[in-house]
VMD Tcl script that draws the C-alpha trace (Angstrom):
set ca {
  {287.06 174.45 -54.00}
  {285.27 176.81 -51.62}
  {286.30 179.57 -52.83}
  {289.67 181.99 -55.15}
  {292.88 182.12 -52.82}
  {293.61 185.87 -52.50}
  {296.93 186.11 -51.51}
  {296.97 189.51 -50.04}
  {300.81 190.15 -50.43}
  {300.69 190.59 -53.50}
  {300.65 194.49 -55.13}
  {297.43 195.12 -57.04}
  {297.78 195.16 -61.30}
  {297.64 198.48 -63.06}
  {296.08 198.86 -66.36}
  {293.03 200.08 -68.53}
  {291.15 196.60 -67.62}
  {292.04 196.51 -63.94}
  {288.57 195.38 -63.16}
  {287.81 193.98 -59.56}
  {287.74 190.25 -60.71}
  {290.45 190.49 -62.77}
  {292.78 191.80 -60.57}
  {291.39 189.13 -57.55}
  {292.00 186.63 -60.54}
  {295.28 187.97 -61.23}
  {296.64 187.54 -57.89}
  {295.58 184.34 -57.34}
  {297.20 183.14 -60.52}
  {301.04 185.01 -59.47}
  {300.62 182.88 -56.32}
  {300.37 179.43 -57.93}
  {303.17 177.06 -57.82}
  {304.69 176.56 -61.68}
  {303.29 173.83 -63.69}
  {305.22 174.04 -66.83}
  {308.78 174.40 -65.66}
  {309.38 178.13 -64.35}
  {305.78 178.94 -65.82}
  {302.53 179.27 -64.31}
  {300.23 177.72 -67.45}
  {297.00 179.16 -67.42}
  {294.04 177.93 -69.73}
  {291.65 180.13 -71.15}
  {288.66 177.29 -73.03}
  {285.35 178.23 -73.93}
  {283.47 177.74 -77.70}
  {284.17 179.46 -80.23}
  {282.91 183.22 -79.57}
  {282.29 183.33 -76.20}
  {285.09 186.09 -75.46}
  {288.07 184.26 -74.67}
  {290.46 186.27 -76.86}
  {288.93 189.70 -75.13}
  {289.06 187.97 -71.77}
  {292.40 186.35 -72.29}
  {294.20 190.00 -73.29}
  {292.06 192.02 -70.58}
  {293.79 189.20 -67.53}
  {297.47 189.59 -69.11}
  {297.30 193.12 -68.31}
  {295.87 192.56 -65.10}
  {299.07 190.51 -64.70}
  {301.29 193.05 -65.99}
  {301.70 192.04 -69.63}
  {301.72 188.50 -69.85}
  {301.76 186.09 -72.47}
  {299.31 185.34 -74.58}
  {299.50 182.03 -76.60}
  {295.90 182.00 -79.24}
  {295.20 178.58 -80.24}
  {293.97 180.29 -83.33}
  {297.66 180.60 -84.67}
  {298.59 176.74 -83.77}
  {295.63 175.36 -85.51}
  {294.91 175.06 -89.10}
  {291.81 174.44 -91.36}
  {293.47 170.88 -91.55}
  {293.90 170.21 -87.93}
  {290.84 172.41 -86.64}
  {291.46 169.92 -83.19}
  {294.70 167.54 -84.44}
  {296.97 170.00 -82.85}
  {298.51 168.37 -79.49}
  {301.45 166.81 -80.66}
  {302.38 170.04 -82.65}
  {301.54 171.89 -79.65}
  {303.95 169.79 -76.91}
  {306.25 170.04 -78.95}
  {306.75 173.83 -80.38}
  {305.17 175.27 -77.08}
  {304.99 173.21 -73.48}
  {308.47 171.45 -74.15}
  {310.64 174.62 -74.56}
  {308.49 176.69 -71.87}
  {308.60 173.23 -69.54}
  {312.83 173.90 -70.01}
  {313.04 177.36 -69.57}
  {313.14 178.16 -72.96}
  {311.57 180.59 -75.37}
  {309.28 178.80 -77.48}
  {308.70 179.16 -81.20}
  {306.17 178.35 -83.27}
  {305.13 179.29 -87.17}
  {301.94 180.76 -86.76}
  {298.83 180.08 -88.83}
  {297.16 182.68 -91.63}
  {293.29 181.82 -92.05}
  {293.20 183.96 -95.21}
  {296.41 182.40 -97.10}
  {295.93 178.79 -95.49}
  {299.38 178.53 -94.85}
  {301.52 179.20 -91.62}
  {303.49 181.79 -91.49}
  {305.44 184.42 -89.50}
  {307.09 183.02 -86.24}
  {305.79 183.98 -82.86}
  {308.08 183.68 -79.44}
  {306.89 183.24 -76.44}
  {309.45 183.72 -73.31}
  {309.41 181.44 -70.24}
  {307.19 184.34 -68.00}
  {305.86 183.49 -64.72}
  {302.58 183.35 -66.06}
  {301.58 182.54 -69.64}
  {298.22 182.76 -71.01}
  {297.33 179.84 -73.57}
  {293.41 180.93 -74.85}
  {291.13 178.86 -77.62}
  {289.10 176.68 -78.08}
  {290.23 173.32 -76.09}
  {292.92 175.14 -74.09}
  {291.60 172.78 -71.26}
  {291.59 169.59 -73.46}
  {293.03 166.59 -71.54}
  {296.19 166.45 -73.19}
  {297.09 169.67 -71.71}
  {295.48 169.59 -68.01}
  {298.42 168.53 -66.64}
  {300.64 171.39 -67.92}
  {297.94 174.19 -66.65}
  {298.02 175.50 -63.02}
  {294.70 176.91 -63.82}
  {291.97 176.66 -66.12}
  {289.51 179.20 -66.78}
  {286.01 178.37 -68.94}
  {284.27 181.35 -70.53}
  {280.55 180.31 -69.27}
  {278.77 180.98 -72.26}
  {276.12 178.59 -73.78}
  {277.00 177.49 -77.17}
  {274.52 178.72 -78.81}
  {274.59 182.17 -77.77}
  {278.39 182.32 -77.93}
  {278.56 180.69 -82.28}
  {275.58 183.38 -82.79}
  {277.49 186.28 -81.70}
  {280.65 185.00 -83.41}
  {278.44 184.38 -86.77}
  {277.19 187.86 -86.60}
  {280.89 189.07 -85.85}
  {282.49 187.36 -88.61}
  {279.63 187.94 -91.33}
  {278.74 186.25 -94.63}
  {282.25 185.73 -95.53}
  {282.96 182.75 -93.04}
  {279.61 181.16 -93.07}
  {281.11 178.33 -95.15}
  {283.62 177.59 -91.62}
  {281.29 178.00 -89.27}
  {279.13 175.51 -90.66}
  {282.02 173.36 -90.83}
  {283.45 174.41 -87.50}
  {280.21 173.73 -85.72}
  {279.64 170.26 -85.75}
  {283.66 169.64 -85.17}
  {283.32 171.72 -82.07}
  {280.53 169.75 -80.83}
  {282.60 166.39 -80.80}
  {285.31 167.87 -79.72}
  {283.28 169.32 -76.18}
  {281.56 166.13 -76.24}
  {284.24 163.70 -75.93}
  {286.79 166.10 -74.19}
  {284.69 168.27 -72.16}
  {286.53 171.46 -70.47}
  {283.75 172.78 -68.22}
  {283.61 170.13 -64.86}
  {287.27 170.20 -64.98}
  {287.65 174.57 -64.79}
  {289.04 175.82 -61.89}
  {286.83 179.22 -62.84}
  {283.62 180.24 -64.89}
  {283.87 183.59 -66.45}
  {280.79 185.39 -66.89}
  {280.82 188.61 -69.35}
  {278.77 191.25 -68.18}
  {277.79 194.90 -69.26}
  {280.92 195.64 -67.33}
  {283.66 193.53 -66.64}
  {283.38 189.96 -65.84}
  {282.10 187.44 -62.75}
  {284.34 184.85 -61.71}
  {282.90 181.75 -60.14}
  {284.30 178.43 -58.46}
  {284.70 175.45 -60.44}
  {284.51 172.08 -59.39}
  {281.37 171.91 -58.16}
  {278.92 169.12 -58.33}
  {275.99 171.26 -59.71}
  {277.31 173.55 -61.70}
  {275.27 176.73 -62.24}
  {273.18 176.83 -65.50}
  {275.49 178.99 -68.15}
  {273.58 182.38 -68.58}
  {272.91 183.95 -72.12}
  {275.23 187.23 -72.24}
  {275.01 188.77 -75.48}
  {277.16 192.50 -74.28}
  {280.66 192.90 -75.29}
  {282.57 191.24 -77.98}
  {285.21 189.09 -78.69}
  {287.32 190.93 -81.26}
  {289.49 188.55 -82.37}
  {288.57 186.28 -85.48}
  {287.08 182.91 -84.80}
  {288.63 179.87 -86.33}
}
mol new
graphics top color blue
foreach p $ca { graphics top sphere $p radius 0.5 }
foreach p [lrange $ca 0 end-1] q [lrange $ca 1 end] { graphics top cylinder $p $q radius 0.2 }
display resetview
């Protein structure tokens, strides 16, 4: 891919994060052809506090208000990864038929899923988390997007965001993240790396045979809990 379709038809996004990439991004993204049913699927992978969630709510305004789906809610501490089937079924089937899809979401503190979330058939829909590019779902996404932050760097920052009270997961969490990335990597396969800077974010071309080397960014923060 040489370089992001810009599609210049399209009316610029409005909002508080209305950053240059993102709205580039955003464009792009309006003009794809559907991929689940009516919906334009977009992936938003990375590990495990590298800013997806921040990134992933900072592009649906960009788009207007879009969608977000956070894998965080669909797994469990029982199915940190065993969550496809669950997934296909309560999410990309309904969306894939026009429909709204429902799902009982997950609570971390109670271990037990709870309230329901719905999540219309939009033209684009945001699905962000860790393995939101897996290989059971490429072929649902019209784009994927990997936050380009070395693991290290990104479980560091989420460690010092969550604090002594999680230390237990993340040393569980860890290691299963690991395998996961290592058999079902997300990165080669991204149609974007996002790259969190002081201010807003750099969007490169995926698909490349030499990637660029992932830098360390350590400003900003993914707000969202880590599971």
């Amino acid at each position: 891919m040489d370089d992001l379709p810009d599609p210049s038809a399209l009316p610029e996004p409005s909002g508080p994060f209305d950053l240059p990439e993102l709205g580039r991004l955003a464009r792009t993204l309006r003009a794809l052809p559907p991929s689940c049913g009516p919906v334009r699927l977009v992936g938003v992978d990375g590990h495990a506090g590298s800013g997806k969630s921040t990134f992933a709510v900072r592009l649906a305004a960009a788009l207007g208000g879009a969608p977000v789906v956070g894998l965080d809610d669909i797994r469990s501490h029982d199915e940190l990864f065993d969550w496809t089937d669950r997934f296909r079924a309560e999410v990309l089937a309904p969306l894939a038929a026009g429909r709204t899809a429902r799902f009982r979401t997950y609570d971390w503190n109670a271990r037990r899923f709870d309230a329901e979330q719905r999540v219309e058939p939009e033209p684009v829909v945001l699905i962000e988390g860790v393995g939101a590019g897996r290989r059971a779902l490429r072929p649902s996404l019209a784009w994927l997007c990997w936050m380009d932050l070395p693991h290290g760097d990104a479980w560091a920052r989420g460690r010092g965001r969550d604090g002594a009270a999680q230390r237990e997961f993340w040393d569980g969490w860890e290691p299963a993240e690991r395998r996961h990335f290592a058999e079902d990597p997300t990165r080669p396969h991204a149609d974007t790396w996002v790259r969190q800077r002081t201010e807003g974010y750099v969007v490169l071309p995926g698909h490349q045979e030499t990637p660029p080397p992932p830098q360390a960014i350590t400003h900003g923060d993914d707000s969202s809990a880590v599971r």
